[in-house]
C-alpha positions in Angstrom: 124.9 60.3 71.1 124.0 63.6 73.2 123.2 66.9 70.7 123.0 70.2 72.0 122.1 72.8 69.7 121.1 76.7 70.1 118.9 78.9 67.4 118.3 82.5 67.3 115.0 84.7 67.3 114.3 87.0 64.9 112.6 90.3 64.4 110.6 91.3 61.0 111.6 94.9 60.4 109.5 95.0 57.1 107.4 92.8 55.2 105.4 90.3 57.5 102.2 89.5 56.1 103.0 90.5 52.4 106.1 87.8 52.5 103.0 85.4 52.5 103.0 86.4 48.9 105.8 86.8 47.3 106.8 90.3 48.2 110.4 90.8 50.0 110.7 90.8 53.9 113.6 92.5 55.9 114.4 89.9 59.0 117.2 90.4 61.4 118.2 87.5 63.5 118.6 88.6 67.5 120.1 87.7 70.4 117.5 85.7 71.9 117.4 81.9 72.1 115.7 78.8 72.1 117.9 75.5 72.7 117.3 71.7 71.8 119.1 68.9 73.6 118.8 65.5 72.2 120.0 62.0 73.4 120.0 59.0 70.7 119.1 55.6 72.3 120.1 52.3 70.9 116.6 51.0 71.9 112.7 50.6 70.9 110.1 52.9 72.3 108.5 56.2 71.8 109.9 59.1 71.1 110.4 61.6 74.3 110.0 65.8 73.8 109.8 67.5 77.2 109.6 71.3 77.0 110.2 73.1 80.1 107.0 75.1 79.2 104.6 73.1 78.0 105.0 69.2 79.4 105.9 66.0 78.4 104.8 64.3 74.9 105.7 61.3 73.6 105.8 60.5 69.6 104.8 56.9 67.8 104.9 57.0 64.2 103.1 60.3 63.1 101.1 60.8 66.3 102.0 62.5 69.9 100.5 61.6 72.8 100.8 65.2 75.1 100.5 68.8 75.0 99.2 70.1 71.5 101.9 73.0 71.7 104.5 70.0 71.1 102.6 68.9 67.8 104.9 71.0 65.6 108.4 69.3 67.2 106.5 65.6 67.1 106.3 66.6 63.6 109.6 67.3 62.6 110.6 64.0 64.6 108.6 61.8 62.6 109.8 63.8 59.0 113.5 62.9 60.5 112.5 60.0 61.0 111.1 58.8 58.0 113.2 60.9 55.4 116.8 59.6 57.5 115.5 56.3 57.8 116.0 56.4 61.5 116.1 53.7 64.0 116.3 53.8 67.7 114.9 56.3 70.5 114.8 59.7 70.7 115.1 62.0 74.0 114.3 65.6 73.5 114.7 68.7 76.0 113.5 72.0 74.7 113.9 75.4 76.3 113.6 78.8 74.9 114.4 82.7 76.2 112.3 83.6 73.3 108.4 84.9 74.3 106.0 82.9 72.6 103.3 84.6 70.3 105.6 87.7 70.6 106.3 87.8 66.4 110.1 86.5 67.2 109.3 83.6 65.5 109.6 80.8 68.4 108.2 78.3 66.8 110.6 78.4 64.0 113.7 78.7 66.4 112.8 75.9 68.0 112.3 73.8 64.9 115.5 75.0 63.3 117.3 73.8 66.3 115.4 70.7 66.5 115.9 69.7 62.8 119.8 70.7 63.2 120.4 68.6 66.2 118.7 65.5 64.8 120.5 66.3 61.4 123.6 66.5 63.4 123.3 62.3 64.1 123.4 61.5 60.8 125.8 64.3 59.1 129.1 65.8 60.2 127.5 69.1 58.5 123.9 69.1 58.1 123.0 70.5 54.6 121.4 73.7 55.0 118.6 72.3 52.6 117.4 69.6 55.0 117.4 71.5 57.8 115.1 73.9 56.3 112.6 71.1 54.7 112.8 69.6 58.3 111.7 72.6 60.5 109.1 73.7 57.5 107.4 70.4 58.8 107.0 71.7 62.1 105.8 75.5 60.9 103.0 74.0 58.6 101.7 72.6 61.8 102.0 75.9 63.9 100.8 78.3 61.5 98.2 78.6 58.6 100.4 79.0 55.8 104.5 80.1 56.7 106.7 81.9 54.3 109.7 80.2 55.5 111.1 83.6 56.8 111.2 83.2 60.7 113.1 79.6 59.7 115.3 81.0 56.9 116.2 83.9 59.8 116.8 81.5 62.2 118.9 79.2 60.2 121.4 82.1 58.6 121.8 84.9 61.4 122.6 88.4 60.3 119.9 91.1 58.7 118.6 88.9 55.2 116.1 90.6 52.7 114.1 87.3 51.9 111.6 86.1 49.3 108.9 83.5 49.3 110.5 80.4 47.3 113.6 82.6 45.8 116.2 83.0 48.5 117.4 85.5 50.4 120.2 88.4 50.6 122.4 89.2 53.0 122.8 92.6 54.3 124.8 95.2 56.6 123.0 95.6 60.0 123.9 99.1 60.5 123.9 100.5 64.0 120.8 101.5 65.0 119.4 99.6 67.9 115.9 98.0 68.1 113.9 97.9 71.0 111.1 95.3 71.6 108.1 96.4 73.4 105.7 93.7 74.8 102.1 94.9 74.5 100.9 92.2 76.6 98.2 90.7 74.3 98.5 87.8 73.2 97.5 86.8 69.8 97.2 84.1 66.7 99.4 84.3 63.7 97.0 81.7 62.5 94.0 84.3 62.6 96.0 87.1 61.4 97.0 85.4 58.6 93.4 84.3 57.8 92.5 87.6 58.2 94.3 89.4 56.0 93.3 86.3 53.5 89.7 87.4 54.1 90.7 91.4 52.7 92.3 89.7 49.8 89.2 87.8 48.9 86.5 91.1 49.8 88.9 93.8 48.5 91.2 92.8 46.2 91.9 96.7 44.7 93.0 97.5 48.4 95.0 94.0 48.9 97.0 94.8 45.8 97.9 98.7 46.6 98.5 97.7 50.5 101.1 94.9 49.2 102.5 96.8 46.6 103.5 100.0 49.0 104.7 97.4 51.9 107.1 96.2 49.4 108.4 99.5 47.8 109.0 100.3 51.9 110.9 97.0 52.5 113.7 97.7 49.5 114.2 101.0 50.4 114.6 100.1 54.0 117.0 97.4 53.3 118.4 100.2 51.9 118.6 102.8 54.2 118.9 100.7 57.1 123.3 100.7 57.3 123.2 104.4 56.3 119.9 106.7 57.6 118.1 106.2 60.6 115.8 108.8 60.1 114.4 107.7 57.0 114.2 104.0 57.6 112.6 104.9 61.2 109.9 107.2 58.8 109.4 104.3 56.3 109.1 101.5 59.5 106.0 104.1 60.6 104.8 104.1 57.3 104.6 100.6 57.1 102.7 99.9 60.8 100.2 102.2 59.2 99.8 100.0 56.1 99.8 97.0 58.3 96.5 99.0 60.3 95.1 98.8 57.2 95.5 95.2 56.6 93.3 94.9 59.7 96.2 93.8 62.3 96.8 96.2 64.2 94.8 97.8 67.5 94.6 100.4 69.7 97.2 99.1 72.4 99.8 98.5 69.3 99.2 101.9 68.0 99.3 103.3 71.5 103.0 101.9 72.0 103.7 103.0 68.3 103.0 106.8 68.8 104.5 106.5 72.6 107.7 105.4 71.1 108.0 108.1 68.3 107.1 110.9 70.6 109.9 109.8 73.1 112.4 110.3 70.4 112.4 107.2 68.5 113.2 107.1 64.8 110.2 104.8 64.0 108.2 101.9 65.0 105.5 99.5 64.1 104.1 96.0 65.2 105.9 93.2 64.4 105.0 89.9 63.5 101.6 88.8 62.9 100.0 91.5 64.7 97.0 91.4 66.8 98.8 91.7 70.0 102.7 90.1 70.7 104.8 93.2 70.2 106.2 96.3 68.5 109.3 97.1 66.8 111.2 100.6 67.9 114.2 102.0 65.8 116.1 104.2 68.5 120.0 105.1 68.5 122.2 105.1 72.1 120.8 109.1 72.5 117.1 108.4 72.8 117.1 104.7 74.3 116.9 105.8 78.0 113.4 108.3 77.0 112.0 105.6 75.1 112.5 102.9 77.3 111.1 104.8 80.4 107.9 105.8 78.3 107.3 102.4 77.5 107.6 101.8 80.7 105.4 104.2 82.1 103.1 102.4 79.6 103.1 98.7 80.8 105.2 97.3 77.8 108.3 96.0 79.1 111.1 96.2 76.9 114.1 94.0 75.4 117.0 95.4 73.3 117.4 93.7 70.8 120.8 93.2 68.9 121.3 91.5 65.1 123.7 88.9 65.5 125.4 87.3 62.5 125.6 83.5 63.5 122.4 81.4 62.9 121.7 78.0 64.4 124.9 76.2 65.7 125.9 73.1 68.1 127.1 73.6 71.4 128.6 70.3 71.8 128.5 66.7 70.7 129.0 63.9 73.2 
């Protein structure tokens, strides 16, 4: 049996960092993609991943022999095959459009595709439920401690306001248009996450009030968002300067923040785990030209960026 299987990116327009808490995060699913192809073999042997960017691994029982960047897929492998009683060989071919250590959640895409596809050999329609407990696996391998958004974003499409073990909402995109700007730096959501950990353990008073205003901004954004630019760009600002706070932002991030706003856009902030990977920039058709050409005079490339409604889904079954 031959699976092929596609899964969105996603963007965090409010709430990263604080979702690690229980506090609500605004996520919009994007039209960027990561695909999974697999082939079930009536044989014995190890399991095959090959990723067109990072190698060759092979999985036997709970270990992987290959790349350590394929530890989070050899993962989900072995939960399938465990929890689905699976017998019989696996071949896997994973390639993505999605940047790596951008704050699109790639990781999560990938596993979300992953866990659907191998899902896909056992039911005619996977249950949403185990696809999510599948590609959690593979996030609690490739970061510190995941709220579940990226894979919740990536399994449902569309703009969802989403909560740490409650669920999530779905809302009206609106029609503003979001523009990604690379800064260039790579970074670790792993260490960001620890980081802002750290403030929480040293400065509890400021942890709390940082929190609380991040998640006053995410409602009303999720708000605003179908009906007032303006504000919700004001209120994504608002919260980059909150996230500075938390420690995760730097110079180049604020840098491509202020550029943004100054060219004409409605808002911006980082997005993601900060450190490096990318900002977020609110802009409408008017001011996308000005604010893509200052980014570019800059050095941050830029991607428009698009919510789109449908979450993971098979290309084809053979």
């Amino acid at each position: 049996m031959r699976v092929s299987c596609r899964a969105p990116a996603k963007v965090i327009i409010s709430g990263e960092h604080s979702v690690v808490y229980g506090y609500p995060a605004l996520v919009a699913a994007v039209n960027v993609y990561s695909k999974v192809i697999i082939e079930t073999v009536d044989e014995f042997g190890p399991h095959e991943i090959c990723s067109e960017k990072y190698g060759i691994g092979k999985v036997i029982g709970g270990a992987i022999s290959g790349p350590a960047a394929l530890k989070p897929l050899a993962k989900v492998v072995s939960a399938f095959c465990e929890s689905e009683s699976f017998r019989g060989k696996l071949k896997i071919r994973v390639s993505s459009d999605i940047p790596p250590a951008s704050g699109m959640g790639s990781s999560a895409s990938i596993s979300v595709a992953l866990a659907y596809a191998l899902l896909k050999t056992i039911y005619d329609k996977p249950p949403e439920e185990k696809v999510f407990k599948l590609a959690m696996e593979g996030e609690k391998i490739a970061h510190a401690n995941p709220s579940g958004v990226d894979v919740a974003a990536a399994l449902q499409g569309g703009l969802i306001l989403f909560v740490k073990d409650k669920g999530f909402e779905r809302l009206e995109a609106g029609s503003g248009i979001f523009l990604l700007a690379d800064s260039g730096m790579e970074r670790s959501t792993k260490e960001m996450v620890s980081k802002v950990a750290s403030l929480r353990e040293k400065e509890p008073d400021l942890f709390n009030i940082t929190m609380t205003s991040i998640s006053e901004i995410t409602n009303r954004i999720a708000r605003l968002l179908g009906s007032d630019l303006v504000e919700a760009g004001r209120l994504m600002t608002l919260n980059h300067l909150l996230l500075s706070l938390l420690g995760v932002s730097n110079s180049r991030l604020d840098s491509i923040v202020w550029t943004s706003i100054s060219a004409g856009a409605y808002g911006a902030k980082l997005t993601g785990g900060g450190g490096g990977g990318c900002v977020l920039t609110l802009v409408d058709e008017k001011s996308l030209n000005a604010v893509e050409g200052a980014l570019r005079n800059l050095n941050a490339p830029t991607r428009i960026l698009r919510t789109v409604e449908k979450g993971v889904y098979i290309e084809e079954v053979d």
